[in-house]
Structures are given as structure tokens and as C-alpha cells.
C-alpha positions, -999 to 999 in steps of 0.1 A, spaced: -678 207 287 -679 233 259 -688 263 274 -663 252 308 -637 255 280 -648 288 267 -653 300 306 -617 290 311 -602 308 280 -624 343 291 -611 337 326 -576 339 315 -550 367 317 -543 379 285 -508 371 272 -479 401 277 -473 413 241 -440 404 222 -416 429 223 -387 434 201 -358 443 212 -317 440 202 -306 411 225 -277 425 247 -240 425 237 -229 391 239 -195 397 259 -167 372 248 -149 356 279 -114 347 264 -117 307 267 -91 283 287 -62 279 259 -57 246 250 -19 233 260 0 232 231 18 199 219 48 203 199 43 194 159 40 153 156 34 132 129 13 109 147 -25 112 138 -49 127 161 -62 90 174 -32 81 184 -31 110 210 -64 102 223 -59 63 223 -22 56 231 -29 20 240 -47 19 207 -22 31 188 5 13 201 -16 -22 200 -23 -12 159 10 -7 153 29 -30 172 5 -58 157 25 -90 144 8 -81 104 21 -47 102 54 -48 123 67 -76 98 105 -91 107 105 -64 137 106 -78 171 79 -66 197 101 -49 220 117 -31 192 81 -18 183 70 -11 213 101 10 220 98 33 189 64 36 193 67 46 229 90 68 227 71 89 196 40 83 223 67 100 252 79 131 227 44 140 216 24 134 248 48 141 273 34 145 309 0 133 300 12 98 285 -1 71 306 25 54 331 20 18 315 34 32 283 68 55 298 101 40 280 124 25 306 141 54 320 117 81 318 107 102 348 85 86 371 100 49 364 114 52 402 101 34 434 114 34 471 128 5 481 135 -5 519 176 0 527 192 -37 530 202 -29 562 169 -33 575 156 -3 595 132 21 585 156 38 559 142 37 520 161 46 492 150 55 460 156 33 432 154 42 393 153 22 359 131 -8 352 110 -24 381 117 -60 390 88 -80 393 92 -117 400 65 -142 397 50 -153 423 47 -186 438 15 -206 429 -7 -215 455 -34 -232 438 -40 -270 451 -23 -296 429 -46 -318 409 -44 -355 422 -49 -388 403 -62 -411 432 -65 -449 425 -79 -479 449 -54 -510 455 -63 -542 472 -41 -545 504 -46 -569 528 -84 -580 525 -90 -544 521 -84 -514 504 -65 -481 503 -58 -457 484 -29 -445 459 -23 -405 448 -4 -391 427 3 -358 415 -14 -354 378 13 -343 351 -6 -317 332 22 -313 302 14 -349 290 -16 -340 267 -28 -364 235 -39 -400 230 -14 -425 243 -15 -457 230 5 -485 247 11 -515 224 26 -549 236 29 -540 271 55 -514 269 59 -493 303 78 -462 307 
């Protein structure tokens, strides 16, 4: 095994020799300018974590006696003036461009107008099954069966003392 090593390292070319030379001019490509945001007072994480931001400073310890909307509205709209276009559209104060939808004319049609301001969303209408409290009573040598609907909002330990019924 020795001398196949020593075979192998005779057999080999011989390595080119080093030479040393002045690398070439480095030419400087002017780099893609950064767009310029005007001067804020909000710190750099703010601008790269709006949500962040707005969740840390609309937070019930350090807003104190302000109300939430009132938070989130100053803080949005310091969010708005330093981001601008590139704040996210959960975040745009009422108002602000791109708060508008088309909405279809009330006369039916295909007609859609175009409506600005704050979006109405209503809640929609549950279609989960309703939870049912079903109880066997004896009727006529037999059985059948009672149900009622189960009232969620009575919760706690009821105690009924000396037959009292409501």
C-alpha cells in the first residue's frame, strides 16, 4: 500500500505555481437607493413590526385610563405618516386610501358603485346544531322522549331547597 501511495504521488501532475498578481479593479455598481421615509420618532422596530408595535403600545398596562380605540387611532395614524404606502391594510385609519370597496347598485342589475369609509361587516348567523337536553317520560305503558334546548348562560352549582321551582 506504501509504495501504491508513493506511485500515485510521482504519477501526479505537478501543481501550476502561485502567481501574484494585483487583483483587478473592483468596479463600484451604484446600489438600488433605499426609499426614503420622512424623519419619525418611532423606533426602527416599530417600522419593521407594525402589528408589534401597535399591540406593545396599545396594551391595557401602558395605555393607562386611554381607551383602545383612542390608542389604536394615534398609533395608527403615526404608523400611516411614517410608513405610508407600505403600511399594512389591517392597520389604515378609517378614511385612508384604499378603505373603499364596490358595492352592487340597489337597483339590482349589474351596476357597482364604489363605496368609501369604514366597511360594514355584520355577524353572521350561527349554524352550529343546538345542544339538546333529552329526558325519558313514562307515557302510556311506554316511553318517549322529552328535549329541550340546553341554556348555556346558566353556569354554577344550583341548589334547590324545599322544593322551590322556577
Amino acid at each position: 500500500m506504501l509504495i501504491a501511495a508513493l506511485a500515485h504521488l510521482l504519477i501526479q501532475p505537478a501543481a501550476p505555481a502561485v502567481v501574484w498578481e494585483q487583483p483587478p479593479a473592483v468596479i463600484e455598481t451604484p446600489a438600488a437607493a433605499a426609499p426614503e421615509r420622512p424623519e419619525t420618532t418611532l423606533p426602527e422596530w416599530a417600522l419593521a413590526d407594525p402589528f408589534g408595535y401597535e399591540r406593545a403600545r396599545c396594551n391595557p398596562m401602558v395605555r393607562g385610563a386611554k381607551t383602545l380605540e383612542a390608542c389604536q387611532a394615534e398609533t395608527r395614524g403615526a404608523l400611516a405618516a411614517a410608513l405610508g404606502d407600505d403600511l399594512p391594510d389591517a392597520l389604515r385609519p378609517p378614511g385612508m386610501a384604499g378603505d373603499c370597496q364596490m358595492i352592487q347598485a340597489a337597483g339590482g342589475g349589474s351596476a357597482y358603485a364604489l363605496q368609501c369609509g369604514a366597511q360594514q361587516r355584520g355577524a353572521s348567523a350561527s349554524t352550529a346544531p343546538q345542544e339538546m337536553d333529552c329526558r325519558p317520560r313514562p307515557e302510556g305503558g311506554g316511553f318517549s322522549s322529552e328535549c329541550r334546548p340546553i341554556n348555556r348562560e346558566e353556569k354554577g352549582l344550583k341548589l334547590r331547597l324545599w322544593g322551590d321551582d322556577d
